[in-house]
MILUM-538547 format. One record per residue: residue number from 1; residue in one letter; x, y, z of N, C-alpha, C in turn. Coordinates in steps of 0.1 Angstrom, whole numbers, m for minus. Example, Ala and Ser with C-alpha at 12.3 -4.5 7.8 and 13.67 -1.06 7.14 Angstrom:
REM MILUM-538547
- 1 / A / 132 / m57 / 78 / 123 / m45 / 78 / 132 / m33 / 78
- 2 / S / 128 / m22 / 71 / 137 / m11 / 71 / 129 / 0 / 79
This chain:
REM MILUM-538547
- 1 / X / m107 / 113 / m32 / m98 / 103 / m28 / m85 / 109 / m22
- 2 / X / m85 / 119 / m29 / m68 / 126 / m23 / m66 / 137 / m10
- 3 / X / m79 / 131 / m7 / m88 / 141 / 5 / m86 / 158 / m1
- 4 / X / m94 / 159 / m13 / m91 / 173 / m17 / m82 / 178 / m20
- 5 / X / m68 / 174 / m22 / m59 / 179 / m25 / m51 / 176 / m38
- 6 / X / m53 / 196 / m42 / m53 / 198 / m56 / m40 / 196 / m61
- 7 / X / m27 / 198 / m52 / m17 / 198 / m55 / m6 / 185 / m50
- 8 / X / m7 / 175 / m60 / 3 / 163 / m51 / 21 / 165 / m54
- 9 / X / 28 / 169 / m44 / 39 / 170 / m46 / 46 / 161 / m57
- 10 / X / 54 / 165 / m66 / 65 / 151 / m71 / 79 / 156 / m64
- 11 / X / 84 / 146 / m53 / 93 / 147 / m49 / 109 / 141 / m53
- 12 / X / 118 / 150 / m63 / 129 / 140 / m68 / 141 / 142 / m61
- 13 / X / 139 / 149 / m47 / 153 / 146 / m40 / 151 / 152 / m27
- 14 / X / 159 / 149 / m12 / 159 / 148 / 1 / 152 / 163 / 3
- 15 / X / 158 / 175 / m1 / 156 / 186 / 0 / 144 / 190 / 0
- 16 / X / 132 / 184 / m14 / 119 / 182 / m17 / 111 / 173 / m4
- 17 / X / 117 / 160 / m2 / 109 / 151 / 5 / 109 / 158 / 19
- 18 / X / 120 / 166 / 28 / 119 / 170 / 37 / 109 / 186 / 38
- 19 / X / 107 / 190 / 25 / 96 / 199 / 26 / 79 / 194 / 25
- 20 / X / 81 / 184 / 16 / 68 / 177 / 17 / 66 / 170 / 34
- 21 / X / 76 / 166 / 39 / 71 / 160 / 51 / 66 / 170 / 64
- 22 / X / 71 / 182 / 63 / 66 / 194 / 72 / 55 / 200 / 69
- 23 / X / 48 / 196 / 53 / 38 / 205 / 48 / 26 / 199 / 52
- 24 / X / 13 / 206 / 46 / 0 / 202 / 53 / m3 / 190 / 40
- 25 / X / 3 / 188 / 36 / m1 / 180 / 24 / m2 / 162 / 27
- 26 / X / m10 / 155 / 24 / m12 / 141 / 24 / m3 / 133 / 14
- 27 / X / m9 / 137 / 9 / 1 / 124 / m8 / 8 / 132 / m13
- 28 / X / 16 / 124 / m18 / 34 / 129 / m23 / 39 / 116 / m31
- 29 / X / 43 / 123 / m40 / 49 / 111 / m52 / 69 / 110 / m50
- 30 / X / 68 / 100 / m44 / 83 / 96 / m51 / 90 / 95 / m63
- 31 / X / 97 / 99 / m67 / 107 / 97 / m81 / 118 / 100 / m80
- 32 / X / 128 / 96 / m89 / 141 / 101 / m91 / 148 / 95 / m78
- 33 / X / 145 / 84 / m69 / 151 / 81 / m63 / 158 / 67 / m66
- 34 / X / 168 / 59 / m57 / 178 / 49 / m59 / 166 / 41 / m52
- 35 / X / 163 / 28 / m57 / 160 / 15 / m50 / 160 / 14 / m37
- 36 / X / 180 / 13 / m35 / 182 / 11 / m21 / 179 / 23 / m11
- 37 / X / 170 / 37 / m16 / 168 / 46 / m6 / 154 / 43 / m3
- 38 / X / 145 / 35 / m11 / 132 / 35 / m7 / 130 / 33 / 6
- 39 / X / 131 / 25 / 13 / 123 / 17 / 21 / 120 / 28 / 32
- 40 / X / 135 / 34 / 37 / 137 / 42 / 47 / 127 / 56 / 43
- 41 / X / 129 / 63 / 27 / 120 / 75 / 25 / 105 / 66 / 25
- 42 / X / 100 / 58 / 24 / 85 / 55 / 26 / 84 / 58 / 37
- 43 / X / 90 / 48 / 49 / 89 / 50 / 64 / 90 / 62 / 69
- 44 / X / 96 / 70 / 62 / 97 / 84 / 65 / 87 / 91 / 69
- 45 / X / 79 / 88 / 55 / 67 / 93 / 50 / 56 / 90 / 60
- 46 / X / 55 / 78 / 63 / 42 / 71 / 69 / 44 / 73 / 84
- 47 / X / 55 / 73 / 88 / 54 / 75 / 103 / 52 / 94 / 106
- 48 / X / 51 / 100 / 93 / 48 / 113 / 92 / 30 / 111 / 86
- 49 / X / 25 / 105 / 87 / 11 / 97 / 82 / 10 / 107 / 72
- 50 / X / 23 / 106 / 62 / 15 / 110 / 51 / 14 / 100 / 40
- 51 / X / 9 / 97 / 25 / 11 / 89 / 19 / 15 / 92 / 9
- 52 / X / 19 / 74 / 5 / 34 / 79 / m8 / 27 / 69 / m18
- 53 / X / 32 / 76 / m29 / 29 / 71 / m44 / 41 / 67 / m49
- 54 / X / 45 / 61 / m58 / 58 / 59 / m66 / 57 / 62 / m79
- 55 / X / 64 / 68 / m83 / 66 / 74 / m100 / 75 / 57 / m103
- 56 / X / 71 / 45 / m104 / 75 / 34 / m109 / 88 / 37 / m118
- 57 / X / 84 / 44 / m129 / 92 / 42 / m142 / 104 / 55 / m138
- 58 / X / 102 / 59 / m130 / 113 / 70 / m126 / 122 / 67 / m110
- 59 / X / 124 / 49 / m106 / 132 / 47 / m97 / 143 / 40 / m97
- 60 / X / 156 / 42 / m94 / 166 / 40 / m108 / 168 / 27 / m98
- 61 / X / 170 / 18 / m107 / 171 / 2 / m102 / 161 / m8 / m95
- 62 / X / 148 / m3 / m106 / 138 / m10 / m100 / 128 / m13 / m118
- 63 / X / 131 / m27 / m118 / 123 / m35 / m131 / 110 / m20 / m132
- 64 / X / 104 / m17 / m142 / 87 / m12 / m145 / 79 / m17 / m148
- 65 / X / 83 / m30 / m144 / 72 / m40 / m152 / 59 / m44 / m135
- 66 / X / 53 / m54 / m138 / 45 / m60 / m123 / 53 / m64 / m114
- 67 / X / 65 / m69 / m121 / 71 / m72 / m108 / 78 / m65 / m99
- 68 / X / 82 / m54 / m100 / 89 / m44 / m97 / 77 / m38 / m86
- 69 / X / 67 / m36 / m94 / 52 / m31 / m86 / 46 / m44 / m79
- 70 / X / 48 / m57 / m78 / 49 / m63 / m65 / 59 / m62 / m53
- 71 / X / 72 / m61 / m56 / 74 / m54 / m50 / 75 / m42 / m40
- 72 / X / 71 / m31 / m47 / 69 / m16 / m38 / 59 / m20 / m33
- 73 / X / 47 / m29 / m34 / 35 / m29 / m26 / 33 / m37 / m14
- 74 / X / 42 / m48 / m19 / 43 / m56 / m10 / 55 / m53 / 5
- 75 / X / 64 / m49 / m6 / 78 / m51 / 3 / 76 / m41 / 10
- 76 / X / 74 / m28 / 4 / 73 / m15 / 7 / 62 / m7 / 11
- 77 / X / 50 / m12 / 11 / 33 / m9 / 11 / 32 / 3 / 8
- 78 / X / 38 / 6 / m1 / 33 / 24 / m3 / 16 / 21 / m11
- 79 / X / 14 / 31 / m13 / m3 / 36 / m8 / m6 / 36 / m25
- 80 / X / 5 / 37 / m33 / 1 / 35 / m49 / 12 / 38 / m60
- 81 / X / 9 / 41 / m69 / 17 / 37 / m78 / 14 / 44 / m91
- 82 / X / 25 / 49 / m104 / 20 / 59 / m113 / 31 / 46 / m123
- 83 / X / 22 / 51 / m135 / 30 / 44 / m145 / 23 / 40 / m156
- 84 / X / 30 / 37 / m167 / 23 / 41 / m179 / 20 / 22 / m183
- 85 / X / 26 / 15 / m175 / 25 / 4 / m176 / 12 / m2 / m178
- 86 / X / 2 / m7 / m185 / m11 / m13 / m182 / m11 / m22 / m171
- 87 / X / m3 / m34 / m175 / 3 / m45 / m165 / m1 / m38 / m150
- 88 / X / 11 / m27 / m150 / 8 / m24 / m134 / m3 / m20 / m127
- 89 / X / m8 / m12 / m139 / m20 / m5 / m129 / m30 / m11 / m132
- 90 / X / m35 / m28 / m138 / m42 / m39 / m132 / m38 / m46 / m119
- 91 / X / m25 / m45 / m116 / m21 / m49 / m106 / m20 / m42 / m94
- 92 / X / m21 / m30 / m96 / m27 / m24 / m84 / m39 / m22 / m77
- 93 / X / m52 / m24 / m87 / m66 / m28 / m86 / m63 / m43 / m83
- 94 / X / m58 / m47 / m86 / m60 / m65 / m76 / m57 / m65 / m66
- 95 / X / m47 / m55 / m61 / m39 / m53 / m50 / m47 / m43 / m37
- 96 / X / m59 / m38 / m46 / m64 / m26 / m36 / m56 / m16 / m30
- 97 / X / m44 / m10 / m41 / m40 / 6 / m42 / m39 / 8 / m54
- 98 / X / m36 / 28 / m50 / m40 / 34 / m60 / m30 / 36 / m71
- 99 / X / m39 / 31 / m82 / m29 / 29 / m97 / m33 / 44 / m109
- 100 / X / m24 / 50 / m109 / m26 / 61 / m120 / m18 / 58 / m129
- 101 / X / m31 / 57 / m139 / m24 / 56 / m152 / m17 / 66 / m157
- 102 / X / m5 / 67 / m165 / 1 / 84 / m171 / 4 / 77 / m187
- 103 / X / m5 / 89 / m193 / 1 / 89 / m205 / 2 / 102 / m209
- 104 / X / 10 / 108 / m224 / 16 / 120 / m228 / 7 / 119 / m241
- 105 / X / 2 / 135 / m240 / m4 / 143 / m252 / 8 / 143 / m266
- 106 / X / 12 / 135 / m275 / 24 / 140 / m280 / 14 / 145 / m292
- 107 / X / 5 / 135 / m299 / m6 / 142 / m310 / m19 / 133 / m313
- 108 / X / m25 / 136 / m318 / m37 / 126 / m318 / m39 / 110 / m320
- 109 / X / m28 / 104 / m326 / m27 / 94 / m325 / m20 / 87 / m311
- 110 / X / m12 / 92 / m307 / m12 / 91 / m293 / m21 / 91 / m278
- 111 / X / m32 / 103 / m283 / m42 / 100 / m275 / m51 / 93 / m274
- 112 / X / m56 / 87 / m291 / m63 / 76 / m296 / m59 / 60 / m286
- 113 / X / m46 / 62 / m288 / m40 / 48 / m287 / m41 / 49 / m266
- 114 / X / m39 / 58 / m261 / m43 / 61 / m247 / m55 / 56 / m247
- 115 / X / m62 / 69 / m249 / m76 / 66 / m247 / m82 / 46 / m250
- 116 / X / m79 / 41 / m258 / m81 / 29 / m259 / m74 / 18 / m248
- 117 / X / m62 / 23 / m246 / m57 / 10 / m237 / m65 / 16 / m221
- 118 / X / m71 / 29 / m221 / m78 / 31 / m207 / m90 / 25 / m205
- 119 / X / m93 / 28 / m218 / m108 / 19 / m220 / m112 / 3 / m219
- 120 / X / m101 / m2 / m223 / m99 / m19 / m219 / m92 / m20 / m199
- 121 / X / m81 / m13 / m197 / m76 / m13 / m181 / m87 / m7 / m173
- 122 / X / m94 / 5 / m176 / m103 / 10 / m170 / m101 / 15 / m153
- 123 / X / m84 / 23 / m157 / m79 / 28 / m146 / m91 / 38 / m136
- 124 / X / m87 / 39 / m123 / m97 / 49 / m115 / m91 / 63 / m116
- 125 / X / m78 / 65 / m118 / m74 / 77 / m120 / m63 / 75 / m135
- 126 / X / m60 / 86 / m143 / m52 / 88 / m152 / m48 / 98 / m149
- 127 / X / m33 / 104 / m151 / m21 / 113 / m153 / m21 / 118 / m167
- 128 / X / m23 / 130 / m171 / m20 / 130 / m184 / m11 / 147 / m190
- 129 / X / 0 / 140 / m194 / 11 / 151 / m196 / 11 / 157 / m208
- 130 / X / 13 / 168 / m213 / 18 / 177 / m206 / 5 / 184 / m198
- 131 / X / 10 / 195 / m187 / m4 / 203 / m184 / m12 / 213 / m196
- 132 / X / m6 / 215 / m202 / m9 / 228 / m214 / m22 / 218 / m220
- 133 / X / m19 / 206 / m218 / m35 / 199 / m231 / m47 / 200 / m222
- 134 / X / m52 / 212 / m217 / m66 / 213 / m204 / m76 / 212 / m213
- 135 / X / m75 / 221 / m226 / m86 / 219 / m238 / m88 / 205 / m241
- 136 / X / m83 / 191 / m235 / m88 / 180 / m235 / m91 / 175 / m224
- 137 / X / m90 / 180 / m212 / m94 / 176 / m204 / m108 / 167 / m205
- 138 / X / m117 / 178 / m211 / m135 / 172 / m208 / m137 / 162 / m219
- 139 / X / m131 / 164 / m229 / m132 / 153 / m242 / m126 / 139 / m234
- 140 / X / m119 / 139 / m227 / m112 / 124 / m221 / m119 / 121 / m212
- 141 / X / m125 / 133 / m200 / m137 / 124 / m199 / m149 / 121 / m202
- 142 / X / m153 / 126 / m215 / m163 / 120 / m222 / m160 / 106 / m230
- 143 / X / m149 / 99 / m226 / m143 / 88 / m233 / m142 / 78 / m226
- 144 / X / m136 / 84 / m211 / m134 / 71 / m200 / m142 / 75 / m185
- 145 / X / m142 / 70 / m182 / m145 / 67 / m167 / m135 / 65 / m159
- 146 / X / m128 / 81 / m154 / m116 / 80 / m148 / m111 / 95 / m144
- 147 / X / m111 / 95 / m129 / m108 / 107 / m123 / m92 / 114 / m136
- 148 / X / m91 / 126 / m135 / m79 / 136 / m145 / m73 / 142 / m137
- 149 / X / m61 / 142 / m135 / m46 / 144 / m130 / m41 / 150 / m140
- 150 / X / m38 / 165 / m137 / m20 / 167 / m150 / m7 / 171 / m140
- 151 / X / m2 / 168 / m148 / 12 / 172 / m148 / 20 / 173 / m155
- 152 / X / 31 / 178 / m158 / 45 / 183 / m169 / 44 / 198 / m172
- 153 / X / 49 / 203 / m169 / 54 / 213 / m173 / 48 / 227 / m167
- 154 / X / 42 / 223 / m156 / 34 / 235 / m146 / 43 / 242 / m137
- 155 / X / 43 / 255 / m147 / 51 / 270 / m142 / 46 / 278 / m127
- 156 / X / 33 / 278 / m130 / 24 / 287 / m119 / 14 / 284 / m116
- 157 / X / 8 / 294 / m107 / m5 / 288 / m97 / m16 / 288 / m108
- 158 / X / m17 / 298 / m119 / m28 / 303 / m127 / m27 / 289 / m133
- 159 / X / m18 / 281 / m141 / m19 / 270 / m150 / m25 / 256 / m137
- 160 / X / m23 / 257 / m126 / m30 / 249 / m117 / m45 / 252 / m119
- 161 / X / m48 / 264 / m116 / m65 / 265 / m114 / m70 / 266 / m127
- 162 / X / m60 / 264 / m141 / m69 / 265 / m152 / m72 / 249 / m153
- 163 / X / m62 / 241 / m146 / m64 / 231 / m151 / m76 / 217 / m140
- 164 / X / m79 / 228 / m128 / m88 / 225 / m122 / m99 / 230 / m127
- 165 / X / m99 / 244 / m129 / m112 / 251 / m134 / m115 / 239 / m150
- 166 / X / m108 / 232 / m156 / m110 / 227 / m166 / m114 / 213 / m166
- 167 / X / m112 / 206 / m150 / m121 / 192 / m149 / m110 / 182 / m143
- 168 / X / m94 / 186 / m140 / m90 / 178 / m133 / m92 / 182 / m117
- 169 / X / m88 / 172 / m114 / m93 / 167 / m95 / m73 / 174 / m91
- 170 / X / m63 / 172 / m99 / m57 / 176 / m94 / m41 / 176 / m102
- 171 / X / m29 / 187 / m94 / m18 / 186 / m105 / m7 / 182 / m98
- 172 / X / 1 / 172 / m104 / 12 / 169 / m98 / 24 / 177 / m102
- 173 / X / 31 / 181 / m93 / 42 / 192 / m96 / 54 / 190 / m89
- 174 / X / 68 / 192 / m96 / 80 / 189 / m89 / 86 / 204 / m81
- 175 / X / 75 / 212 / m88 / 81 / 226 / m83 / 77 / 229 / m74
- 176 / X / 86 / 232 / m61 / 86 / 229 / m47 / 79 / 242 / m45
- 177 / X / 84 / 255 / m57 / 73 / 269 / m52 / 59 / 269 / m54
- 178 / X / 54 / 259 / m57 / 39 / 258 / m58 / 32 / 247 / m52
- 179 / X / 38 / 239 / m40 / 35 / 234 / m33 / 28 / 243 / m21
């Protein structure tokens, strides 16, 4: 889906998005930006035909709930959407874009409680943070039915290919040296 591409930018400010828009890269996640800068950084993006994702819960003055994500899809047509929301990323399957689910490794009962609300939403893609939990990569997916994304806290290229060599499709990274 990501047309092969292992590394999706997380872009949290102008400096980032104008390196993402010169790079060979397709998808690129928004965050850390103001409400009122979206519209113009989407357009940015798209008339550069690349596609934009939104880090939802990381846009400062924008609800995280569905309606916030009616919004960006509507108002703004970006191409998808990350968020730990269930809400939302049903609402992006009704909408026909892409919904990643993200949830955080904090300890086993946190994954339990993941692993379950994925099982009922039955996301097509999940985010799951930090990168260091690769040793669960294969157990999650022996649990769900759903492409594996990490991201948080990826230093270098080696923790990329471990976490490819280990069964995710790909890592999202704000660190502009490993784009």
């Amino acid at each position: 889906m990501f047309y092969n591409q292992q590394i999706i930018p997380a872009i949290p400010n102008h400096q980032a998005l104008k390196k993402f828009i010169e790079s060979g890269y397709t998808y690129g996640i928004l965050m850390n930006f103001q409400l009122a800068q979206l519209k113009l950084l989407v357009d940015a993006c798209h008339k550069a035909n690349k596609k934009v994702l939104i880090h939802s819960e990381l846009i400062k003055g924008l609800s995280h709930d569905e309606f916030g994500a009616i919004y960006l899809i509507q108002e703004l047509q970006v191409d998808g959407l990350i968020s730990s929301k269930p809400k939302v990323i049903e609402l992006c399957k009704k909408r026909n874009v892409i919904g990643i689910f993200r949830f955080f490794l904090k300890d086993s009962i946190s994954l339990e409680q993941s692993l379950a609300i994925t099982k009922k939403i039955e996301p097509v893609y999940l985010e799951v943070l930090p990168a260091a939990g690769t040793r669960l990569i294969q157990f999650i997916k022996d649990q769900v039915n759903a492409e594996i994304l990490m991201g948080g806290l990826i230093q270098n290229k080696e923790q990329i290919q471990q976490c490819i060599s280990s069964g995710a499709i790909a890592v999202t990274t704000s660190n502009t040296d490993l784009w």
